[in-house]
NUDOKE-353814 format. One record per residue (C-alpha): chain; residue in one letter; x, y, z. Coordinates in Angstrom, 3 decimals. Layout:
BEGIN
  mol  type      east     north        up
    A     a         X         Y         Z
...
END
This chain:
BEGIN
  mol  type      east     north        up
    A     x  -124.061  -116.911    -3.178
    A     x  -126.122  -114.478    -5.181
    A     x  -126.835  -110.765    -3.580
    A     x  -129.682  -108.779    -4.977
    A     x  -129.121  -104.828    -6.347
    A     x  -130.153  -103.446    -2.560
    A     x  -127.948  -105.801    -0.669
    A     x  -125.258  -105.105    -2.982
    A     x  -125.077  -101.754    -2.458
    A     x  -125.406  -101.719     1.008
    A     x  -122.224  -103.835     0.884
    A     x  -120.078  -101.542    -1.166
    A     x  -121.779   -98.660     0.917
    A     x  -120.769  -100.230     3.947
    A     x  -116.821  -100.783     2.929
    A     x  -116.219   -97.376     1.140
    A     x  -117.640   -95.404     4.481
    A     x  -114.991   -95.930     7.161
    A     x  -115.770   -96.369    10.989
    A     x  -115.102   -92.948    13.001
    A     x  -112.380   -94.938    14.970
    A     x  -110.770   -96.041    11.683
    A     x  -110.926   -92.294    10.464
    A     x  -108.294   -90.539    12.070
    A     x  -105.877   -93.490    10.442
    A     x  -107.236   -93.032     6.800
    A     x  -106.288   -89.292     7.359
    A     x  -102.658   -89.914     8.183
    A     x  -102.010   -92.136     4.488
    A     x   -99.305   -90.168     2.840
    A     x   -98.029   -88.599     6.158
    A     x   -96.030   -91.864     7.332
    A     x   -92.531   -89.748     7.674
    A     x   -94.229   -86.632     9.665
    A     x   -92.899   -86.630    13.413
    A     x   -95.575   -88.459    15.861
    A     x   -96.264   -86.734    18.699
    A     x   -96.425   -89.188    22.123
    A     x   -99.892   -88.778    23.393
    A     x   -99.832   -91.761    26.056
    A     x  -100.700   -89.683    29.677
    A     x  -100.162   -92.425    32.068
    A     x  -101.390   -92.515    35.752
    A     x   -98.638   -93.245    38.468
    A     x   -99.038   -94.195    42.209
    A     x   -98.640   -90.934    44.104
    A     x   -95.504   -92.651    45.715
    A     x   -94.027   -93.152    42.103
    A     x   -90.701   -90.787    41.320
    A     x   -92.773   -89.475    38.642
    A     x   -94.408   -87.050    41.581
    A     x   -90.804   -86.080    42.700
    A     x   -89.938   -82.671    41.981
    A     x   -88.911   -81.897    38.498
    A     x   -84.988   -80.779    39.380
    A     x   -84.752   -83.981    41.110
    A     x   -86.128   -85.941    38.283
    A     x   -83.840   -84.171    36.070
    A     x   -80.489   -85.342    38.669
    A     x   -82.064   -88.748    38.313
    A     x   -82.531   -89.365    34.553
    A     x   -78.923   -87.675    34.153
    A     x   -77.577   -91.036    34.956
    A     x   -78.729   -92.480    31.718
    A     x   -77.588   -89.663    29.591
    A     x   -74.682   -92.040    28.568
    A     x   -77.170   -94.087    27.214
    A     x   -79.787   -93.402    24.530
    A     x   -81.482   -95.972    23.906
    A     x   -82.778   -95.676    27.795
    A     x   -83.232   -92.185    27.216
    A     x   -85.453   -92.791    24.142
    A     x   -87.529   -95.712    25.734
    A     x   -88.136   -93.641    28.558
    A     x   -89.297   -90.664    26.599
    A     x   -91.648   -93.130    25.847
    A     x   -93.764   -93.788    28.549
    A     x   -95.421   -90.241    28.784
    A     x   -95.583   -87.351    28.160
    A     x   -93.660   -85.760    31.343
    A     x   -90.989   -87.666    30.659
    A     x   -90.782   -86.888    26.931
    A     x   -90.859   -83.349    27.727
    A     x   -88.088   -83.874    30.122
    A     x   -85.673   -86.089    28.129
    A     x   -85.920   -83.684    24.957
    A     x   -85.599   -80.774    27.185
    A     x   -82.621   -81.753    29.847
    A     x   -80.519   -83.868    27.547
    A     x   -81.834   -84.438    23.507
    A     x   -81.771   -81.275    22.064
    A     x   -80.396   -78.627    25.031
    A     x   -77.587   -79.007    23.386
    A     x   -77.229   -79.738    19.684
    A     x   -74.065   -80.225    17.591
    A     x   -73.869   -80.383    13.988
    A     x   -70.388   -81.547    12.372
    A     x   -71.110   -81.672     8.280
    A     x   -73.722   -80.807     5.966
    A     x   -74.969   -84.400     5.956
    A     x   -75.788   -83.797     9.425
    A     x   -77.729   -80.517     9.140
    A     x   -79.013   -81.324     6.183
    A     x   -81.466   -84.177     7.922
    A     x   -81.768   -82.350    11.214
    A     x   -83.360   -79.763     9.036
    A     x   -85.720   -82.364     6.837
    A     x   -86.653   -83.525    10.384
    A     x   -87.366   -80.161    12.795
    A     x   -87.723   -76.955    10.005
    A     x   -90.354   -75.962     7.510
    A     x   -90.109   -76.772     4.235
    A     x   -90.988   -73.932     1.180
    A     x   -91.051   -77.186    -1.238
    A     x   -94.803   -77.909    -1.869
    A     x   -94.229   -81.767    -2.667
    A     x   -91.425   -82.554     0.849
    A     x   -94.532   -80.948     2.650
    A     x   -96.881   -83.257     0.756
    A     x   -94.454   -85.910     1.415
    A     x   -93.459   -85.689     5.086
    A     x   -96.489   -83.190     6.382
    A     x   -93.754   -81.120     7.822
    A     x   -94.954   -77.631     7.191
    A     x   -94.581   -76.039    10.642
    A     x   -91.053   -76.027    12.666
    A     x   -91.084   -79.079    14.952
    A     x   -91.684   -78.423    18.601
    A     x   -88.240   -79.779    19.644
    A     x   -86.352   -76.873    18.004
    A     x   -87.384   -74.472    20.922
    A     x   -85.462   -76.994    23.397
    A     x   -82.585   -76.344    21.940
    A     x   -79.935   -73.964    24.322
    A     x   -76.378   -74.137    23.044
    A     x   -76.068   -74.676    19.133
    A     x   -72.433   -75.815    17.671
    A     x   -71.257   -75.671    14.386
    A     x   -67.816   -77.538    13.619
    A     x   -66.195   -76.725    10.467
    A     x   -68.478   -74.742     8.295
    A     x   -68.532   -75.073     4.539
    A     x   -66.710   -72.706     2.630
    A     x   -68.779   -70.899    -0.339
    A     x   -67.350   -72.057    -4.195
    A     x   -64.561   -71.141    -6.122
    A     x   -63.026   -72.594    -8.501
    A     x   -59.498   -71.282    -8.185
    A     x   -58.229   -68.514    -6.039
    A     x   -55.533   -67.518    -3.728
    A     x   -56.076   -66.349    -0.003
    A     x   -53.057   -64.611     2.401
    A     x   -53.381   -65.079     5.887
    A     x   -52.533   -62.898     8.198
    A     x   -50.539   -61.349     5.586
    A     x   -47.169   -64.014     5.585
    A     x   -48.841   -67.618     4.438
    A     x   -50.152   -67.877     0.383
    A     x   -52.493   -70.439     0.061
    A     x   -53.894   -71.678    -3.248
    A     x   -57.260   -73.761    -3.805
    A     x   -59.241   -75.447    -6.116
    A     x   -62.712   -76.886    -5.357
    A     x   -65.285   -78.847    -6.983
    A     x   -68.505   -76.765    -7.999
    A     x   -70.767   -78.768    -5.303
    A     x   -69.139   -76.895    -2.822
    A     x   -71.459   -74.033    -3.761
    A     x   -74.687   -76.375    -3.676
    A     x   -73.484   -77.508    -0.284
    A     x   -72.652   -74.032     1.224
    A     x   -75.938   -72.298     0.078
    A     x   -77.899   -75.539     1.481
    A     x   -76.065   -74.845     4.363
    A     x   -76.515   -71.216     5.108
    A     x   -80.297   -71.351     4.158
    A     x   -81.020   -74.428     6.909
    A     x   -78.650   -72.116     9.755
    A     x   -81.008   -69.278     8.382
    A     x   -84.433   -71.404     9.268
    A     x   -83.512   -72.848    11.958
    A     x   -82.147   -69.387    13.553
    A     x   -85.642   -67.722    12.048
    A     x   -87.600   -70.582    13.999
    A     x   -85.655   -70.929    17.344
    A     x   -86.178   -68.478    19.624
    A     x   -84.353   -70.266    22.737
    A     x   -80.780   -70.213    21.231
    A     x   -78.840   -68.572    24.243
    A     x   -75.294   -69.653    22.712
    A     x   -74.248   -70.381    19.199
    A     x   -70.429   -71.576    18.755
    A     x   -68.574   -72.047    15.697
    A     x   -65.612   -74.010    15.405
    A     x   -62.239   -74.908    13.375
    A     x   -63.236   -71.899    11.230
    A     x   -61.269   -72.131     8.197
    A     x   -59.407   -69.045     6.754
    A     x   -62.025   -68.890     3.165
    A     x   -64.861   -69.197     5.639
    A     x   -67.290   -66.195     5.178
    A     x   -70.985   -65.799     5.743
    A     x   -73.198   -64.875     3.029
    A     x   -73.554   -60.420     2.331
    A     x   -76.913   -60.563     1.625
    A     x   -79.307   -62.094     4.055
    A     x   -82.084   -64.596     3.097
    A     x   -84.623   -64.203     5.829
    A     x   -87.438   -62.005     3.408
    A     x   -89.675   -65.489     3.877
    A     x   -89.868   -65.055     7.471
    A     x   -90.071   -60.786     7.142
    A     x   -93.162   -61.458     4.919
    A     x   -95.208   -63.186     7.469
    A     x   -94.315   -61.456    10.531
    A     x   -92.618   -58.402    11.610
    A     x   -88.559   -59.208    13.127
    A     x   -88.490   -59.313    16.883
    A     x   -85.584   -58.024    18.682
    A     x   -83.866   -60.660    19.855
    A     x   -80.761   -61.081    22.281
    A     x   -78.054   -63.932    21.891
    A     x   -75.911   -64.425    25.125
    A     x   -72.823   -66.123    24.254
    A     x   -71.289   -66.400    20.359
    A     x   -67.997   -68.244    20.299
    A     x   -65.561   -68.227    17.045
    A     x   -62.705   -70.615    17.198
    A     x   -60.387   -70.801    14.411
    A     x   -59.305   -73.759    12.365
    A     x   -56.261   -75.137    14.218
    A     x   -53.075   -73.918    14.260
    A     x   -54.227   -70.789    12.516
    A     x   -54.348   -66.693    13.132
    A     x   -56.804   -65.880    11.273
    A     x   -58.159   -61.818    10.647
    A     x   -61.371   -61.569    12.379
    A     x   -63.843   -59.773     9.820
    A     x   -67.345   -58.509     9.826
    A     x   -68.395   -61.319     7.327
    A     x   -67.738   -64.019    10.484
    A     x   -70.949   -62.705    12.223
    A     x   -72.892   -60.950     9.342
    A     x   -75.727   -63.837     8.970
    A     x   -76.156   -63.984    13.298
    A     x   -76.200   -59.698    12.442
    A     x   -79.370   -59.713    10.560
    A     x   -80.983   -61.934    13.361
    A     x   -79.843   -61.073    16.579
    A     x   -80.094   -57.171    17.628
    A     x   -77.615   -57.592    20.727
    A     x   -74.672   -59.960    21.649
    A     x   -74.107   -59.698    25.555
    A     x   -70.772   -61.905    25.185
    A     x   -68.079   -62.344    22.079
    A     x   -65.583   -64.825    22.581
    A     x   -62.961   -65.066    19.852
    A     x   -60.168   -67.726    19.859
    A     x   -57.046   -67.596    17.672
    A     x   -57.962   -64.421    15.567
    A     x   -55.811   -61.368    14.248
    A     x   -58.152   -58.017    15.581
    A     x   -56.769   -55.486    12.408
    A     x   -58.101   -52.541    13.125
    A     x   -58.232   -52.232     8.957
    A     x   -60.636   -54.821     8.440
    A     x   -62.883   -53.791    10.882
    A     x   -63.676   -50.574     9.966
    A     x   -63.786   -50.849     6.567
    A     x   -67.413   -51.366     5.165
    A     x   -69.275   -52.548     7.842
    A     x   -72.187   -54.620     7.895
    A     x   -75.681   -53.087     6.785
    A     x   -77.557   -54.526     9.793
    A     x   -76.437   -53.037    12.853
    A     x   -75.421   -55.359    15.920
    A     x   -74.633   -54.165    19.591
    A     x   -72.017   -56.231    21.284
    A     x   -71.815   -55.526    25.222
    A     x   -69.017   -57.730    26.185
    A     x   -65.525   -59.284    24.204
    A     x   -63.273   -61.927    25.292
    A     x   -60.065   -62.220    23.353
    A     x   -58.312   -65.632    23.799
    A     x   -54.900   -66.408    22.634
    A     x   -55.630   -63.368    19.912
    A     x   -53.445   -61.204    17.842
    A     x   -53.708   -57.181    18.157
    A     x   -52.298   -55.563    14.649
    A     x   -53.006   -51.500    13.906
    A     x   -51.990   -51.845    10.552
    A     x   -52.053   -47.540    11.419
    A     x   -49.822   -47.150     8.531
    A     x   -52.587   -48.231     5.726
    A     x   -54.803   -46.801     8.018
    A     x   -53.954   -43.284     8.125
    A     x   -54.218   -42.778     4.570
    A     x   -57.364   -44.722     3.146
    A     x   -59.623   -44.018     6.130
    A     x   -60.736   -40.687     7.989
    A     x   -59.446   -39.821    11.125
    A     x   -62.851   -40.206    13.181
    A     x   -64.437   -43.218    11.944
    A     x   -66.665   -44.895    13.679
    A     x   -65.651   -48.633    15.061
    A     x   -69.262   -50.162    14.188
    A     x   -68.687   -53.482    15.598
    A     x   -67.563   -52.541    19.085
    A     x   -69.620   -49.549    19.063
    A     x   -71.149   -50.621    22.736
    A     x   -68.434   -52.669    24.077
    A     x   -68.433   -52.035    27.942
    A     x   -66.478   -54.711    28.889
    A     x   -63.264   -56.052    27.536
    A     x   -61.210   -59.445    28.845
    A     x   -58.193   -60.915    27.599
    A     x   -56.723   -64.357    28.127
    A     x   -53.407   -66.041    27.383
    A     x   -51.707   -63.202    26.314
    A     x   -48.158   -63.483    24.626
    A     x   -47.411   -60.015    22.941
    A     x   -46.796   -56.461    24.335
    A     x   -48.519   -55.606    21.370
    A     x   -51.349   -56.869    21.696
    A     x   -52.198   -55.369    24.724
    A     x   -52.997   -52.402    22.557
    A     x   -56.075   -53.602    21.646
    A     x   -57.204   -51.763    25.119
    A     x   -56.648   -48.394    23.077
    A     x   -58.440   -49.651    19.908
    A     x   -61.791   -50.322    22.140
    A     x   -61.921   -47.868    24.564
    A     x   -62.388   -45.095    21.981
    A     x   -65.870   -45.473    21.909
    A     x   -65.903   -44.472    25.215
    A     x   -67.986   -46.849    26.998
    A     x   -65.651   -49.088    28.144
    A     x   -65.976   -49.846    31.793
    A     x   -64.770   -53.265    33.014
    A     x   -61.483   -54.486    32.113
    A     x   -60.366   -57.793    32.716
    A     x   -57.014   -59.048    32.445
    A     x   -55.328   -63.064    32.423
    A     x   -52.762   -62.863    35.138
    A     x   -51.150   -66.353    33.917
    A     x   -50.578   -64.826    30.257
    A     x   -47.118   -65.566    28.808
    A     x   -46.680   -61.789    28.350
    A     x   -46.307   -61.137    32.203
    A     x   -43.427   -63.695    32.648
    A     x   -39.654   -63.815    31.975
    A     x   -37.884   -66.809    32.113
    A     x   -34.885   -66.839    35.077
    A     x   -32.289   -69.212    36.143
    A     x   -31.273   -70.752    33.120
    A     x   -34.332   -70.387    31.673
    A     x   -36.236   -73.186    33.781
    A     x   -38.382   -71.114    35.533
    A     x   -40.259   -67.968    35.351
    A     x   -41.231   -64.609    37.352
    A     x   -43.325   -61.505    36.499
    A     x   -41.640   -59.064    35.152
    A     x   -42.616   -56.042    37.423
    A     x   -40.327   -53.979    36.136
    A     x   -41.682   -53.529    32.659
    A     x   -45.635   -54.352    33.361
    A     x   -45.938   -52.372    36.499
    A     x   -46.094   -48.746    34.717
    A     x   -49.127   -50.488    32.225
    A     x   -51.297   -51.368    35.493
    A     x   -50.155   -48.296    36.569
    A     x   -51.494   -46.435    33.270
    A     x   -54.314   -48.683    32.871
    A     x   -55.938   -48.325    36.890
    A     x   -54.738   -44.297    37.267
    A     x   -58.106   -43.375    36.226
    A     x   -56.919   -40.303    34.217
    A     x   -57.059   -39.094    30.343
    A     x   -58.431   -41.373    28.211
    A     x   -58.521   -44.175    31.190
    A     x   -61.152   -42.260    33.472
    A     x   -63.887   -44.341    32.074
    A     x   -62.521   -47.835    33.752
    A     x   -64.481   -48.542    36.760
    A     x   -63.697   -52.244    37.074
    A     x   -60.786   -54.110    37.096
    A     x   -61.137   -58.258    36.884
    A     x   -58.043   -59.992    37.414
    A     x   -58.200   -63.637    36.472
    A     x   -56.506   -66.636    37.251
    A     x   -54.784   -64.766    39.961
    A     x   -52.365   -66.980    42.312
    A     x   -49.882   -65.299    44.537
    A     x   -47.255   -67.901    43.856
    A     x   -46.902   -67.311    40.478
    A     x   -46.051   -63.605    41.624
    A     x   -43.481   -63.818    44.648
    A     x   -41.290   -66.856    45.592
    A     x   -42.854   -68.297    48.533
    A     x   -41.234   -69.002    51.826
    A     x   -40.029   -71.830    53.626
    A     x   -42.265   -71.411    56.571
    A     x   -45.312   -69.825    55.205
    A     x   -46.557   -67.748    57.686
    A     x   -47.375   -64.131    58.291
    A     x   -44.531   -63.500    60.586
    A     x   -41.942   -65.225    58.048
    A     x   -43.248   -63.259    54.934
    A     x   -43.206   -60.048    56.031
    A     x   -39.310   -60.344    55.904
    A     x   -40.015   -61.117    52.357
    A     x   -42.152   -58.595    51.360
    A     x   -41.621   -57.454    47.605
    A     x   -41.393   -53.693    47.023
    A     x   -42.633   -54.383    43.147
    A     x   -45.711   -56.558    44.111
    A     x   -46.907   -53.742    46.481
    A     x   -46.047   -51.106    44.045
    A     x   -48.631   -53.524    41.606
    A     x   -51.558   -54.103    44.496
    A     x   -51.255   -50.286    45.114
    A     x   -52.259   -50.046    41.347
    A     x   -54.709   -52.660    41.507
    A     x   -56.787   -50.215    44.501
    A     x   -57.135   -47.271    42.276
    A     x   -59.937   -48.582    40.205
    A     x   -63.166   -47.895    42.018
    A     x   -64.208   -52.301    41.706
    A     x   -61.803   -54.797    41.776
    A     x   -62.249   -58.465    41.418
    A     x   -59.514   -61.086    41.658
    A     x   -60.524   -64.692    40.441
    A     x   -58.134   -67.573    41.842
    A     x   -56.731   -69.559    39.973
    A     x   -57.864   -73.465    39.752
    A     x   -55.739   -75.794    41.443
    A     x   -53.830   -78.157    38.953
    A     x   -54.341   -81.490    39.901
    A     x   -51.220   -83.196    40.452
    A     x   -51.040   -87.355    41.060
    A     x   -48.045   -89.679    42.126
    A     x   -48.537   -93.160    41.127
    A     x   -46.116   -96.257    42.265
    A     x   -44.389   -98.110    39.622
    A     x   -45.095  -101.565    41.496
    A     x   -48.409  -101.808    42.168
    A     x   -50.530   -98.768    40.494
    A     x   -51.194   -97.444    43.840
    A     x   -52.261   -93.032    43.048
    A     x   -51.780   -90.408    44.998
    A     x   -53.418   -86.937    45.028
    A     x   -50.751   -84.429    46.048
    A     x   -52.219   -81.942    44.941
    A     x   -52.764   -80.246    48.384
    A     x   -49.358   -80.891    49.399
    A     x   -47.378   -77.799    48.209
    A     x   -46.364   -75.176    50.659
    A     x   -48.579   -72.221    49.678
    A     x   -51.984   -74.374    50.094
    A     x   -50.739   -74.622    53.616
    A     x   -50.792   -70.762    54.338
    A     x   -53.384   -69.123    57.084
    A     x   -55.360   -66.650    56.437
    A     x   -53.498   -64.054    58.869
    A     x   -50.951   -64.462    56.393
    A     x   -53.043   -63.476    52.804
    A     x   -54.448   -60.547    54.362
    A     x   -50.654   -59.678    55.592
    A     x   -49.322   -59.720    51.769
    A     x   -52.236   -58.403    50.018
    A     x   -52.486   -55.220    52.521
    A     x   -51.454   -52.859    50.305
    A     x   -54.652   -53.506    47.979
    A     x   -57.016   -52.593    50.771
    A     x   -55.590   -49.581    51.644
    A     x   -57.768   -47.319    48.985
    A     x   -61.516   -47.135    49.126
    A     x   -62.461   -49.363    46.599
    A     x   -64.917   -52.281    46.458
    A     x   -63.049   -55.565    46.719
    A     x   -64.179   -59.205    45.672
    A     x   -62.155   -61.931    45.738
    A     x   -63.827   -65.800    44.404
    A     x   -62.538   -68.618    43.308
    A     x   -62.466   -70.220    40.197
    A     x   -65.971   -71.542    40.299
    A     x   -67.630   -67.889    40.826
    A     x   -68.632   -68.356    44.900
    A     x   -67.305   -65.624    46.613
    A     x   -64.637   -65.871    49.126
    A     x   -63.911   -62.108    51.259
    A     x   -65.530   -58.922    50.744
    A     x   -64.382   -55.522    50.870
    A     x   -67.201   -52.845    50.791
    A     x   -66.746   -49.504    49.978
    A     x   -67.653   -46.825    52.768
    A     x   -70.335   -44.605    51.988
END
């Protein structure tokens, strides 16, 4: 078949010019790795569980949170749903546990600088899902490179290491995705880093000038930053742990720390160039050391404690030192510290009786701190709340046979009133009970379990009998809360006006 010049090029015409509905997919050659967006918008009956309200939806698709492939297939049907399963349960919470993993979370969800990836993959904006992210957890951060050095920790191990000199490539890689993704996500409300090694450091000079040239820093607020140190390690806590989050976030409302050494030496040497205010610290299994030897001659007398600047409220759990309840002394000179919270169950409060099988509180050396701490006098005038956690009366007084109020007032302890009478200085007190161990029998023979944890004497007791022992702490005007261990509130105390 022969075709004249005309027809001809009406032919050619015809194939080079695409139909409009074949346009949009001409377009898209060369973006084939670029995230697709779900743009299905399906109609359902109005008696469908799609119409049900969206906290109920969200109780609902939590059953298949075990189970992504369901959650994926149904984050395909629409766009509700999509919105819902990246919200509720894809990316609320987002864990990242090597550098293989960040490094294709961050080729996936955060701008690229590199002109040919953003030729390649068309990513040149953050992706969408990076604002659903709440709770962000680092495990194990890379260290930065050296080739040979020598570290002490907490001044009694010597540890010597040699790396390999991609350690560097993969710590800067690293640090610049946390960077971007930090710069990008503005609906972080915790950030926790975990088994923290002793080399770990972040970076002294910050990298966000990309973001600064584009548009001016916001002040932004992170609720919750939790440090955990590498396993079976003490580690010093320095200013180069939170020096990167510094230079991003303007205020921390809550500091957790797990396993660290607070020297008062490290932390006010040079401090970080960005200032950070921190309005709440919770020291866990931590190590107080003043170091107030090295101190006294290499730093002036009224420096300023940068870091916990604004602290206003201080809490320490699982306490096993004297000495480290110093660290009360260390924070409170910047005079703003106002609520004080304190682990009852520590190891510090106990000594160990009757052959050493069991334990009491020793009143007789921690009743003059309580005392100190709840006087409201000197230095201590600027505590107005007192939080006492995990608190369970057991674990203070032995408890009677027949626990009733008649029965325990014949064994009322002198020392635990002297400590209640303490406790009712401070103008708020809050006692938090302490959770319930679960305890379960099970038979040899046939498997059959029992809960007994209800079962012990001191569950039993009325509450004639509570209000009998803990009389002494109501006898001051203060405001008194007591709530159990999942924050609803039991009794109330009000202070008269």
């Amino acid at each position: 078949m022969f075709y004249s010049r005309n027809e001809l090029s009406q032919f050619m015409t015809h194939e080079r010019i695409p139909a409009s509905g074949n346009m949009k997919k001409y377009q898209l050659i060369g973006k084939r790795n670029a995230i697709r967006r779900i743009s299905v918008n399906s109609t359902y009956p109005s008696i469908h569980f799609y119409s049900l309200p969206y906290e109920i939806l969200v109780e609902i698709v939590s059953l298949l949170s075990n189970d992504l492939d369901d959650l994926l297939n149904l984050a395909q049907t629409c766009r509700k749903f999509e919105h819902l399963v990246y919200k509720e349960f894809l990316y609320k919470d987002v864990v990242i546990r090597d550098h293989h993993t960040f490094h294709s979370f961050a080729q996936s969800h955060l701008p690229s600088h590199t002109k040919s990836f953003s030729r390649k993959t068309g990513r040149i904006e953050p992706s969408r899902h990076i604002n659903y992210i709440k709770t962000l957890h680092l495990v194990k951060p890379p260290t930065r490179e050296t080739s040979y050095g020598k570290t002490q920790i907490a001044g009694s191990y010597d540890l010597e290491m040699s790396r390999s000199t991609d350690d560097q490539v993969v710590y800067d890689s690293y640090m610049g995705n946390l960077n971007s993704l930090l710069n990008e996500c503005f609906s972080i409300k915790t950030i926790i880093i975990s088994e923290i090694s002793p080399q770990f450091s972040f970076p002294k000079e910050s990298h966000n000038f990309i973001t600064h040239l584009f548009r001016a820093k916001a002040k932004r607020t992170l609720r919750k930053l939790v440090l955990k140190a590498q396993s079976g390690w003490n580690i010093p806590f320095k200013i180069n742990h939170m020096s990167t989050l510094a230079s991003i976030f303007d205020r921390i409302d809550d500091l957790v720390l797990h396993n660290f050494v607070i020297d008062t030496h490290r932390l006010i040497s040079p401090s970080i160039a960005n200032k950070i205010s921190i309005n709440k610290i919770t020291l866990e299994s931590c190590i107080y050391s003043s170091n107030s030897r090295i101190a006294s001659y290499t730093l002036p007398r009224n420096v300023d404690n940068d870091i916990f600047k604004d602290v206003s409220s201080l809490a320490l759990m699982n306490i096993y030192s004297g000495t480290d309840l110093s660290v009360i002394d260390f924070v409170k000179k910047n005079n703003k510290l106002r609520n004080l919270g304190i682990d009852l169950t520590s190891p510090v409060f106990y000594k160990l009786c009757k052959g050493g099988t069991e334990k009491s509180f020793d009143f007789h050396r921690y009743n003059p701190f309580f005392n100190l701490i709840c006087s409201g006098q000197g230095s201590y005038d600027k505590i107005k709340t007192l939080e006492i956690l995990n608190f369970n009366l057991a674990d203070l007084v032995p408890w009677p046979a027949n626990a009733n109020a008649a029965s325990f007032d014949m064994h009322h302890n002198e020392e635990l009133n002297s400590l209640l009478t303490a406790w009712s200085k401070v103008e708020n007190v809050i006692i938090v009970l302490k959770p319930r161990s679960k305890k379960l029998v099970s038979c040899v023979k046939c498997g059959f379990t029992k809960d007994v944890t209800h079962t012990r004497q001191h569950d039993k007791v009325d509450v004639n009998c509570w209000f009998s022992v803990l009389q002494p702490l109501f006898q001051n005007d203060s405001n008194i809360r007591i709530i159990d261990h999942r924050g609803e509130l039991m009794w109330k105390k009000t202070r008269s006006i």
